[in-house]
DSSP file (Angstrom, degrees, kcal/mol; ACC not computed):
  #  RESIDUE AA STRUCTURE BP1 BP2  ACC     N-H-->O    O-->H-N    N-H-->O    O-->H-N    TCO  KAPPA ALPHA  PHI   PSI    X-CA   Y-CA   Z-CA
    1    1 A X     >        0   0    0      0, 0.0     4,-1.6     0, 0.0     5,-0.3   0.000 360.0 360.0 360.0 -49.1    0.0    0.0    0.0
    2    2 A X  H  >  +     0   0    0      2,-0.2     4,-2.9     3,-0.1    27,-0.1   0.905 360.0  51.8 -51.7 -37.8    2.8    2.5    1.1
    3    3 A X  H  4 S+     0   0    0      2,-0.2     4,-0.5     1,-0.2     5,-0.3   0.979 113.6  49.5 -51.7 -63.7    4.7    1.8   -2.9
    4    4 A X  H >> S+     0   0    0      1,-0.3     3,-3.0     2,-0.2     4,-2.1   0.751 112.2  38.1 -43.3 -68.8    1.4    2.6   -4.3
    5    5 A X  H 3X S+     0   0    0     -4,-1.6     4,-0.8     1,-0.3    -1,-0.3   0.789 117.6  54.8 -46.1 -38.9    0.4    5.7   -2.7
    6    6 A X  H 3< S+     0   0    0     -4,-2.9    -1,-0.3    -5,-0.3    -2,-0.2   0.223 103.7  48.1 -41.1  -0.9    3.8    6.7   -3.0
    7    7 A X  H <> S+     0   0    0     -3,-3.0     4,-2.4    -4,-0.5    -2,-0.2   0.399 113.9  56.1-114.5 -39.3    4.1    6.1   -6.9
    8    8 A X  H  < S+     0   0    0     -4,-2.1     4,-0.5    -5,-0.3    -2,-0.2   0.829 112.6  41.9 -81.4 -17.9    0.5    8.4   -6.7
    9    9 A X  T  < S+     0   0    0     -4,-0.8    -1,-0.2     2,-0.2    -3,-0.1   0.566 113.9  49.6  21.5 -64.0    2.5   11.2   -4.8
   10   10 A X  T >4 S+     0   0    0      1,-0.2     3,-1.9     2,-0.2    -2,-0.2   0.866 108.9  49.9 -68.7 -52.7    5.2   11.1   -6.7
   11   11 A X  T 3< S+     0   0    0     -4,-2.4    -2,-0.2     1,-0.4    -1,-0.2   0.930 104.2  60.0 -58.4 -35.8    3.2   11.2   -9.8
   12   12 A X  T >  S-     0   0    0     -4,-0.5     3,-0.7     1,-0.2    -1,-0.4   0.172 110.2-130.6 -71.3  26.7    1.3   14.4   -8.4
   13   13 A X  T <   -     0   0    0     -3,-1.9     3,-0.4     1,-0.2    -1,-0.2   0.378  15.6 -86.6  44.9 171.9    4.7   16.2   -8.2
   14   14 A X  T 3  S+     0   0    0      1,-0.2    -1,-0.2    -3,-0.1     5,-0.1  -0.202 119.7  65.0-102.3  30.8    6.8   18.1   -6.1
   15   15 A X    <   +     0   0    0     -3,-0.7    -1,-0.2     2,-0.1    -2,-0.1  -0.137  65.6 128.7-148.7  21.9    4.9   21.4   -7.4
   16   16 A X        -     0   0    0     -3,-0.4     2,-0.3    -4,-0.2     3,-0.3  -0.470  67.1 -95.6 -77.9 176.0    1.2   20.6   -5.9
   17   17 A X  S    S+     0   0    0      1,-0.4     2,-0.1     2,-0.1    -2,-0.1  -0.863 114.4  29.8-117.1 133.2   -0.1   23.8   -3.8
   18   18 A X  S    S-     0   0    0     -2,-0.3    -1,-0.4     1,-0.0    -3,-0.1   0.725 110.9-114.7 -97.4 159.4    0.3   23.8   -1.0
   19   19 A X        -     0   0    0     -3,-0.3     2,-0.5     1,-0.1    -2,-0.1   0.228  32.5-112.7 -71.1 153.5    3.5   21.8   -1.2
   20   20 A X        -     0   0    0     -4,-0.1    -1,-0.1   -11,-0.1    -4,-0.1  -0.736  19.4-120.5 -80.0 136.8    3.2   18.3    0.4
   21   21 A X        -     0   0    0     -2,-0.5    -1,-0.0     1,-0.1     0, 0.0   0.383  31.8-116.0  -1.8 175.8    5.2   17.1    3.8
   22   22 A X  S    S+     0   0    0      2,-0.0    -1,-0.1     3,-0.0     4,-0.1  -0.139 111.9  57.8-103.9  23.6    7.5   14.0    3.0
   23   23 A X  S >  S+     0   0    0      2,-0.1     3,-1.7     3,-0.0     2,-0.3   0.633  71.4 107.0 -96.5 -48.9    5.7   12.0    5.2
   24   24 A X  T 3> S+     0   0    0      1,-0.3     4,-2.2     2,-0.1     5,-0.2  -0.026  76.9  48.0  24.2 -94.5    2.5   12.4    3.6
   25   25 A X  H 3> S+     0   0    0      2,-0.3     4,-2.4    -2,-0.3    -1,-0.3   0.872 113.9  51.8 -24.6 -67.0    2.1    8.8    1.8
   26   26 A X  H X> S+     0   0    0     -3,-1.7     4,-1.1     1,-0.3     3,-0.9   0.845 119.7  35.9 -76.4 -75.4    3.1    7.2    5.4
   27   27 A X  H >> S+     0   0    0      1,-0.3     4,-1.7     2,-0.2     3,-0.5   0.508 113.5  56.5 -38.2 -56.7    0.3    9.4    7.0
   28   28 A X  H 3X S+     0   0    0     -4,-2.2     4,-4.6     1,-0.3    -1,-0.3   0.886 112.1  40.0 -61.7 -73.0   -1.8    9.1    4.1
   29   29 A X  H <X S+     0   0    0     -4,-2.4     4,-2.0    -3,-0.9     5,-0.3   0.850 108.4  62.8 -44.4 -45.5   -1.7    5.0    4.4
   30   30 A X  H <X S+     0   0    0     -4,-1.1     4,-1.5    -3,-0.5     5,-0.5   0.976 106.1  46.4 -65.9 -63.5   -2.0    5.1    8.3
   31   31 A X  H  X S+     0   0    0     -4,-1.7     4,-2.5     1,-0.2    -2,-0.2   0.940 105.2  58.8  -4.0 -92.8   -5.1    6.7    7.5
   32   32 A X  H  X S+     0   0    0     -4,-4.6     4,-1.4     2,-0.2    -1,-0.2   0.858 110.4  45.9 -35.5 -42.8   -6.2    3.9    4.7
   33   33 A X  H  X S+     0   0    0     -4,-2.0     4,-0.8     1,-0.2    -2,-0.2   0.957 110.8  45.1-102.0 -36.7   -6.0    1.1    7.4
   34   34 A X  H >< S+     0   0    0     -4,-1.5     3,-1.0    -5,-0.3    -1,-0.2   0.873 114.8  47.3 -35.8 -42.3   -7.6    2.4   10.2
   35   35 A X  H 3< S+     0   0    0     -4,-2.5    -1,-0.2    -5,-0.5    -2,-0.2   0.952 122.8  35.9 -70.3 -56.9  -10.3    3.6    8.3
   36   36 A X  H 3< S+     0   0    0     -4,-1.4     2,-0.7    -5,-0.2    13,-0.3   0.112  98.3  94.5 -81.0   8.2  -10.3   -0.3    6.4
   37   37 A X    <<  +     0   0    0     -3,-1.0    -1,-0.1    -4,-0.8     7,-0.1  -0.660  52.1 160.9-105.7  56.6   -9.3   -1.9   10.2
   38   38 A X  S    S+     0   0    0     -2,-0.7    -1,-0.2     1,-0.1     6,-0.1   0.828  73.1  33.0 -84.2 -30.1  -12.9   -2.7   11.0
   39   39 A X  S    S-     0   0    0      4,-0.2    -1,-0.1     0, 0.0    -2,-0.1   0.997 106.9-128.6 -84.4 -68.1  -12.6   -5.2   13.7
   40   40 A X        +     0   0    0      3,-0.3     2,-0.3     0, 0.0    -2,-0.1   0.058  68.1 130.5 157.2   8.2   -8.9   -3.2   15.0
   41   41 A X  S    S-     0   0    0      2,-0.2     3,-0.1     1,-0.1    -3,-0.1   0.117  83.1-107.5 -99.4  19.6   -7.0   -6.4   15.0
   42   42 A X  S    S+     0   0    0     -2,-0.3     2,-0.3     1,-0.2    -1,-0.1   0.675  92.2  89.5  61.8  41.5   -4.2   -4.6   12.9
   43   43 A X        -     0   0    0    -10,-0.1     2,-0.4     2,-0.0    -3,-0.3  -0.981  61.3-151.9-143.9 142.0   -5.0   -6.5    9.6
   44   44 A X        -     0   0    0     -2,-0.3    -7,-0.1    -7,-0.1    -8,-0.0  -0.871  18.4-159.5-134.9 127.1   -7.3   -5.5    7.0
   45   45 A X     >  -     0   0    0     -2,-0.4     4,-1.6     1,-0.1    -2,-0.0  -0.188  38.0 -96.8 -69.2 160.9   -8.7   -8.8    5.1
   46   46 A X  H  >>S+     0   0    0      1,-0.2     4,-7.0     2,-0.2     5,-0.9   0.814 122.7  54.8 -53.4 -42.9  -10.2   -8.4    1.6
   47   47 A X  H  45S+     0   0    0      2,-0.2     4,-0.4     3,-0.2    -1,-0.2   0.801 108.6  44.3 -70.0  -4.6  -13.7   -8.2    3.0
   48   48 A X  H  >5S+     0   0    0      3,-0.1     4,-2.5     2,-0.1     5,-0.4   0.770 114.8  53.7 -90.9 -64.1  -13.0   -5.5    5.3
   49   49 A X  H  X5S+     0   0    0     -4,-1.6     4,-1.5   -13,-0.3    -2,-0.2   0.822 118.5  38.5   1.3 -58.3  -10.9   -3.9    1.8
   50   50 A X  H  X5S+     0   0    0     -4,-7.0     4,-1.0     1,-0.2     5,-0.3   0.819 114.0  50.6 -86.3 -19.7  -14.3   -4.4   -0.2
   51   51 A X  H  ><S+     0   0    0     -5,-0.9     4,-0.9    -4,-0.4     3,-0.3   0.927 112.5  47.5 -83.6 -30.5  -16.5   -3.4    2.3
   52   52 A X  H  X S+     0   0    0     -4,-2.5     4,-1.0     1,-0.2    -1,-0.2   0.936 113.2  48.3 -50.9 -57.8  -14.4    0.0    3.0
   53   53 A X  H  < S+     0   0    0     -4,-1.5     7,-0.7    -5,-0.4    -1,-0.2   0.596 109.0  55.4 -93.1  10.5  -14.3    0.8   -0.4
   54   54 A X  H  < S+     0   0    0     -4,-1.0    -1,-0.3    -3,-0.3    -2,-0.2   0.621 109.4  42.3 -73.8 -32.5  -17.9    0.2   -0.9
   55   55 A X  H  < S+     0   0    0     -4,-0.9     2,-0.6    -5,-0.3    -2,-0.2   0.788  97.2  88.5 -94.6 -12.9  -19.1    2.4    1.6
   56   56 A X     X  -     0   0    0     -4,-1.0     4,-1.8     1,-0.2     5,-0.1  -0.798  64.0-157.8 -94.9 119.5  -16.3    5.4    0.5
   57   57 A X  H  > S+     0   0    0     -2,-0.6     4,-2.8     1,-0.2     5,-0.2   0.795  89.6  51.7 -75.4 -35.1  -18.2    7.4   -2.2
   58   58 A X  H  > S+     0   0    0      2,-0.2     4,-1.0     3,-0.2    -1,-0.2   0.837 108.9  49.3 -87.1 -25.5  -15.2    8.8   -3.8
   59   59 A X  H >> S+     0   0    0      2,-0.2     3,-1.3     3,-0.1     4,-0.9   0.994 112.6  50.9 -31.0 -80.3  -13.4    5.1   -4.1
   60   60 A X  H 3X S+     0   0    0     -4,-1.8     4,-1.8    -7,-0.7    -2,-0.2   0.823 117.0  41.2 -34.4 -48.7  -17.0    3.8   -5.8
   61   61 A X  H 3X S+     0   0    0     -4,-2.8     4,-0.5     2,-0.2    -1,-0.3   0.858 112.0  51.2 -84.2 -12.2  -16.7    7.0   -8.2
   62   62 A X  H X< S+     0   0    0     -3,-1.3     3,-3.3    -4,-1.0     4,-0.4   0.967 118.6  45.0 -69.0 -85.5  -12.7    6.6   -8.9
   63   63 A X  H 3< S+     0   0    0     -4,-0.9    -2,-0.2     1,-0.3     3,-0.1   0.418 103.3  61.9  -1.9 -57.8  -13.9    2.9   -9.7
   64   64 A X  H >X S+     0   0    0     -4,-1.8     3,-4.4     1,-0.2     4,-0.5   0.755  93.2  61.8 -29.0 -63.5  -16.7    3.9  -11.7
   65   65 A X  H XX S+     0   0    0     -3,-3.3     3,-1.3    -4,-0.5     4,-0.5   0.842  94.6  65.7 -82.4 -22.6  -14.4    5.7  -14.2
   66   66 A X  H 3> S+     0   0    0     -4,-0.4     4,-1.9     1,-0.2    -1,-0.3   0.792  88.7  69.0 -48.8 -32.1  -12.8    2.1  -15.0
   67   67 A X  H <4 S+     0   0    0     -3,-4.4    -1,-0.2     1,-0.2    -2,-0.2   0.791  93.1  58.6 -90.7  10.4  -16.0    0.9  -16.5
   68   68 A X  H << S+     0   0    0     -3,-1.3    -1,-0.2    -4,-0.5    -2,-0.2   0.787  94.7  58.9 -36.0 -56.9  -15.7    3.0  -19.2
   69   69 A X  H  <        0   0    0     -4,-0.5    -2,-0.1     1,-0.3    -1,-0.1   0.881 360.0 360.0 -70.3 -36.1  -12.6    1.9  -20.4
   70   70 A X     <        0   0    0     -4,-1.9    -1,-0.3     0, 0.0    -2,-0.1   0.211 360.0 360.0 -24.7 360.0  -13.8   -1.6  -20.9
């Protein structure tokens, strides 16, 4: 998880407004599993994974744009 959001970070450039941290990504991620942690047990299984990004509207519409491409 940490590569990815880091590779999406990276991609946004060193030139966003207002400039990012360099933790970000690790913040960013700590974030991601709590939120996706549902029982707390410091793993998050696929069904807590689908069920997270099911319930996160802006995931569902990021998602969304995929079935386009198809």
């Amino acid at each position: 998880m940490m590569d990815i959001v880091k590779a999406i970070y990276d991609m946004m450039g060193k030139y966003t407004y207002p400039v990012l941290k360099e933790d970000a990504p690790r913040q960013h991620v700590e974030v991601f599993f709590q939120k996706m942690d549902k029982n707390k047990d410091g793993v998050v299984t696929l069904d807590e994974f689908i069920e997270s990004c099911q319930e996160d509207d802006n995931i569902m519409r990021s998602l969304q744009l995929f079935e386009n491409v198809m």
